[in-house]
C-alpha positions in Angstrom: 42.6 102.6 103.2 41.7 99.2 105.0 42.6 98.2 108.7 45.2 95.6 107.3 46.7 98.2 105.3 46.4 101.1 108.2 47.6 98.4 110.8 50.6 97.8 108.1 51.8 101.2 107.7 51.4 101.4 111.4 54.6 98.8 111.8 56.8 99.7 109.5 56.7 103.3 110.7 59.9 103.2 112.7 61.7 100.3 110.2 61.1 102.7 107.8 62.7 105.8 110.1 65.7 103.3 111.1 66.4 102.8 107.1 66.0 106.3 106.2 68.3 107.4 108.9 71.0 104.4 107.5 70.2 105.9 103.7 71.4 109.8 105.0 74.3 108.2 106.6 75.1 105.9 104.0 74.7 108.7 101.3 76.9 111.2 103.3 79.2 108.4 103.6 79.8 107.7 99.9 79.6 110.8 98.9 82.1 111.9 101.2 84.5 110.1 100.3 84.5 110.5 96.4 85.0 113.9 97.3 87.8 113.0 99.5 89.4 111.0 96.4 89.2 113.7 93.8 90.7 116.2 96.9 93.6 113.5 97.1 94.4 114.2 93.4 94.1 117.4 93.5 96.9 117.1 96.1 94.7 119.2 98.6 96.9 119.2 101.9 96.5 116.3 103.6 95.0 116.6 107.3 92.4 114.8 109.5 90.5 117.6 109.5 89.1 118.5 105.7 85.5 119.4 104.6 85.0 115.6 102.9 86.4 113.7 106.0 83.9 115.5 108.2 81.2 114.5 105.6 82.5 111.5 105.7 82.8 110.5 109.5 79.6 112.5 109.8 77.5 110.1 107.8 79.3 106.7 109.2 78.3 108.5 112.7 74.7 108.6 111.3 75.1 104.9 110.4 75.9 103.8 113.7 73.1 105.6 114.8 70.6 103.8 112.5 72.2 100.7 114.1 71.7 101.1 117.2 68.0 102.1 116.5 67.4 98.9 114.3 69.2 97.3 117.2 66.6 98.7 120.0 63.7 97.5 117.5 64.8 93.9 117.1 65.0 93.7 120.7 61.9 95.3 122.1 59.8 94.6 119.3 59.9 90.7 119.1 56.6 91.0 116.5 58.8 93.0 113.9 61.3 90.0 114.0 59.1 87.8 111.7 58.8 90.4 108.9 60.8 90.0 106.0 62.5 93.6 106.0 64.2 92.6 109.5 66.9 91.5 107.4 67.9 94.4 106.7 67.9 95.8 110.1 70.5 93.2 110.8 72.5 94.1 107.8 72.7 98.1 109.6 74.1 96.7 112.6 76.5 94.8 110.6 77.8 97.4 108.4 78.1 99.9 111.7 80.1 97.6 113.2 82.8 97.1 110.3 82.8 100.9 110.4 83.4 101.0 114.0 86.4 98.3 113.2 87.9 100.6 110.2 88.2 104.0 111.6 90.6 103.1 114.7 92.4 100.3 112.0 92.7 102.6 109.7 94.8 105.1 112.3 96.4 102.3 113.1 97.6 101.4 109.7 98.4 105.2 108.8 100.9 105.2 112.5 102.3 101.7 111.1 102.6 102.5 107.2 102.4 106.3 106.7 100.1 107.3 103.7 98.4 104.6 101.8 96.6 104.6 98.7 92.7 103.8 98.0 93.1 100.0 98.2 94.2 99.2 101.9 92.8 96.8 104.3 91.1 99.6 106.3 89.8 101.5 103.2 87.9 98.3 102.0 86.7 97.5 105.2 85.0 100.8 105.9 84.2 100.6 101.7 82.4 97.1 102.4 80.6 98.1 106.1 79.3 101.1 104.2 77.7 99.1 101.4 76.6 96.5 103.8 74.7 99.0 105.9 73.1 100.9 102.4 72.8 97.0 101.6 70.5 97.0 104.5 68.7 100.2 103.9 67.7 99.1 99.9 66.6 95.6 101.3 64.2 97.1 104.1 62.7 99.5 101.3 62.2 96.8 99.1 60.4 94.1 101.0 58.1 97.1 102.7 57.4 98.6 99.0 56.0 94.8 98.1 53.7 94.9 101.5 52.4 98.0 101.5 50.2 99.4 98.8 50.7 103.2 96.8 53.4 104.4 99.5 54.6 107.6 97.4 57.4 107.7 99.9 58.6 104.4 99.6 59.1 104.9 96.1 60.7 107.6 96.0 63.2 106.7 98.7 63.7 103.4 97.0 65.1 105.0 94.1 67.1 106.5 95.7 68.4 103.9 97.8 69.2 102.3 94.5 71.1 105.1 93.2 73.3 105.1 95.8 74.1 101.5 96.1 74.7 102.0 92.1 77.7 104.7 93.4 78.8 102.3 96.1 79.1 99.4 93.8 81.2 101.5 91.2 83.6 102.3 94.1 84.1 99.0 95.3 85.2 97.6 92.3 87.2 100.9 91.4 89.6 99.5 94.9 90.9 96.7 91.5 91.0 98.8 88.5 91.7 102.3 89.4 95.9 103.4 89.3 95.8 105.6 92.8 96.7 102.4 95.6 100.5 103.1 95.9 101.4 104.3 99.2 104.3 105.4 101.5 105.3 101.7 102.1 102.8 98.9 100.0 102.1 99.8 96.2 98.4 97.9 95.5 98.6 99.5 92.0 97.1 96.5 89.4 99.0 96.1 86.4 97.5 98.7 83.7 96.4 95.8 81.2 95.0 93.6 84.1 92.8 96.4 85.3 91.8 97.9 81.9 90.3 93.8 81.2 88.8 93.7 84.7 87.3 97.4 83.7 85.5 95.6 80.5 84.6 92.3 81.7 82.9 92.9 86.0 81.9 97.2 85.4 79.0 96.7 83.0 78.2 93.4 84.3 77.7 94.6 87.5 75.7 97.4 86.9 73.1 95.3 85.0 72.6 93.6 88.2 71.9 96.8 90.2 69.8 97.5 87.0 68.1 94.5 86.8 67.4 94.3 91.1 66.2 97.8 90.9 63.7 97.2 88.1 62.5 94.0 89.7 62.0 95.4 93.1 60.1 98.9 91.5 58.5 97.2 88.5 57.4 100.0 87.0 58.9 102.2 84.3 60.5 105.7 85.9 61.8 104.3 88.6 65.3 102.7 87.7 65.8 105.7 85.7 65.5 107.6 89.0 67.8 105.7 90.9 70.2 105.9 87.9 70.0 109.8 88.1 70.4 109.8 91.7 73.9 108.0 91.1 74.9 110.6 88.7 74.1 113.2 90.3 76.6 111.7 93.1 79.2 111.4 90.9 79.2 114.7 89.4 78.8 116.5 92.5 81.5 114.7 94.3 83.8 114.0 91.3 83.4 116.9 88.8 82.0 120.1 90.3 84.6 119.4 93.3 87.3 119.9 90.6 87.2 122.8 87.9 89.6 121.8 85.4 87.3 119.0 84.1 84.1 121.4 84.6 83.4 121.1 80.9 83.3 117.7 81.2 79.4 118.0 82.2 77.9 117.5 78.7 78.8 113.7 78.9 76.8 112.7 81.3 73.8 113.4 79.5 74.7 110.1 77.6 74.5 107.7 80.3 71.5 109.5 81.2 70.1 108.6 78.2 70.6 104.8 78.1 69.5 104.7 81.2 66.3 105.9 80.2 66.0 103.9 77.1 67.5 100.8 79.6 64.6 101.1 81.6 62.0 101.7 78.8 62.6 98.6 76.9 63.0 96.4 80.1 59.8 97.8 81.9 57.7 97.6 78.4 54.8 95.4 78.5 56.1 94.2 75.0 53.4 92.9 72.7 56.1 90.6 70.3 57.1 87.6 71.8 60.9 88.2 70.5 60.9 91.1 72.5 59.5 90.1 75.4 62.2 87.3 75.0 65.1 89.5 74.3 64.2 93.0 76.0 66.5 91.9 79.2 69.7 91.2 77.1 68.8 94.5 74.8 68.4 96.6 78.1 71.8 95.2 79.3 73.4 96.3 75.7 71.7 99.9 76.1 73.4 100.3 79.9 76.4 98.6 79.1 77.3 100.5 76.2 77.7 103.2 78.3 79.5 101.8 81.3 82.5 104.4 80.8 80.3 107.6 81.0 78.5 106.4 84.1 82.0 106.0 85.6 83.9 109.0 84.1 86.4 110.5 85.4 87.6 108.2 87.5 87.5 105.1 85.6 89.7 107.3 82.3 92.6 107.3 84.7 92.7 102.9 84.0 92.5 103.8 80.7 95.3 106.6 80.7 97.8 104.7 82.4 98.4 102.3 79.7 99.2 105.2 77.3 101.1 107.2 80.2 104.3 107.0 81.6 105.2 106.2 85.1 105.9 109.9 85.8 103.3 111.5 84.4 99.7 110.8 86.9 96.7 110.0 84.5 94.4 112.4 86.5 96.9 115.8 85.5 96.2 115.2 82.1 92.6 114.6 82.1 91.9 118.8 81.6 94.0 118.7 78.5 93.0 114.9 77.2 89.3 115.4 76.1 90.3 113.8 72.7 91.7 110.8 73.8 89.0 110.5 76.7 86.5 110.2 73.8 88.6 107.8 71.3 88.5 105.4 75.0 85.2 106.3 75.5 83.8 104.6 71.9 86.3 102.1 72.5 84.7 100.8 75.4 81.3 100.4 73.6 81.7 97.0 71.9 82.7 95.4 75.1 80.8 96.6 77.4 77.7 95.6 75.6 78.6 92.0 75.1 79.3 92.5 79.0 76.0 93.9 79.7 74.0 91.7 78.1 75.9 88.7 80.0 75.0 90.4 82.9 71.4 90.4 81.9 71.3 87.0 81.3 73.2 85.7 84.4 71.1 88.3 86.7 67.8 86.1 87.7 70.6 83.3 88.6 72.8 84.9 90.6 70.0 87.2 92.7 67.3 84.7 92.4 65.0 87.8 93.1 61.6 87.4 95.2 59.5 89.7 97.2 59.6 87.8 100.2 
């Protein structure tokens, strides 16, 4: 090891605690509140105090506490303020703070509305602060990987920082699509055709973007297949082993697993043939988008349900009894979803305008 690289370890050391602390909150945070979801549909009794709301509150307490650390460093350590990863401290104390506004708003809104439904004002705030503060974590990770040479923890924390701002990023754009936002007073329910479009054309083209930002800021093969692991391992912890009617659901997930895989393979390939090092981008974006329905099973199905469904009947009941129509959606969704990936592919480098500064 050199003195410039010693010396550069030596000053990320407590960036890279701060992050790390935001990433365990962060996590716990997400994960949390899946779980809290699929307890809400299992009709679980509603209270304050549950197992996921402690999980939770316990990882947006964690958050704040990564803030206030990367709050302490900008501060005292004016050096650390010209280092590209200081962005991402700010970010932490950003997303803590839109926490901090969402938990009393969101008691607030209960005492004013009664029960709400996923999509509220408070539940997208916390939703955004969260992903703002993991935002801040992947960021941090990423600019230190760049600067700091064979850092076997850096990449193994960066996957799975990726892997959870791949769960986030589902969640957020599930607030639009999925049928669970009517409440005691305000129904935020989208129309079943509107969302089952908005399903096809932003789900798979988003996730080629955290596909194509994690590849870019790991470059190497492995590594986005990692981060893509570590997402669904999240979601079937949170979302399937949490319910037991859908338990034999499991097998699926081996699918996404696999395009992943193959995703990452083709796009991380130093491809001999011009046409494929041309086209391996758009053909990676077909692989994952293919598969955008597995990675977001079970939750996304209910969007799908509801347009077969009547108003009385709540897509998530039938899901134990459904597996055949689950799987006549699930091929369905393959046409579109590539055309969608591959746009997202192509429209990645422009929108992220990716560098390791």
């Amino acid at each position: 090891m050199t003195v410039s690289e010693s010396l550069q370890k030596k000053e990320i050391k407590f960036p890279a605690i701060t992050f790390f602390v935001s990433l365990i909150g962060t996590t716990l945070s997400m994960w949390g509140a899946s779980w809290d979801i699929t307890a809400h549909l299992l009709r679980t009794p509603e209270t304050f105090f549950t197992p996921s709301h402690g999980v939770l509150y316990l990882g947006v307490g964690i958050s704040i506490i990564s803030a206030i650390l990367g709050l302490v460093l900008f501060i005292r350590k004016k050096e650390l303020r010209k280092k590209s990863f200081v962005f991402g401290l700010k970010l932490l104390v950003i997303g803590a703070v839109m926490q901090l506004v969402a938990g009393p708003g969101d008691f607030m809104w209960h005492e004013a509305f009664g029960i709400d439904g996923l999509l509220s004002p408070t539940h997208i705030t916390l939703a955004l602060g969260i992903m703002v503060s993991l935002s801040g974590s992947v960021i941090g990770f990423s600019r230190m990987n760049f600067h700091v040479s064979e850092n076997k923890f850096l990449k193994i924390i960066l996957a799975v920082s990726f892997g959870t701002l791949w769960f986030s990023v589902m969640w957020l754009i599930f607030f639009f699509v999925l049928p669970i936002s009517e409440g005691d007073t305000h129904d935020f329910n989208p129309d079943p055709m509107v969302a089952l479009i908005l399903s096809f054309i932003f789900i798979p083209f988003v996730y080629s973007l955290v596909f194509w930002t994690s590849s870019k800021a790991q470059n190497r093969f492995g590594s986005t297949s990692a981060a893509a692991l570590s997402f669904i391992v999240m979601n079937i912890t949170s979302n399937i082993f949490t319910s037991e009617g859908i338990m034999f659901y499991l097998p699926l997930f081996a699918a996404p697993m696999i395009s992943a895989i193959a995703a990452d393979y083709v796009f991380n390939k130093k491809w001999e043939s011009k046409i494929m090092q041309r086209h391996s981008g758009k053909i990676a974006g077909a692989i994952l988008g293919s598969m955008f329905f597995a990675f977001s099973f079970p939750m996304l199905s209910m969007t799908f349900l509801e347009v077969y469904l009547h108003n009385d009947i709540f897509p998530y009941d039938v899901l134990p009894t459904s597996s055949d129509v689950v799987f006549k959606n699930w091929m369905m969704t393959i046409p579109g979803g590539i055309i969608s990936g591959i746009v997202g592919m192509i429209l990645a480098p422009k929108i992220l305008r990716f560098n390791s500064d």
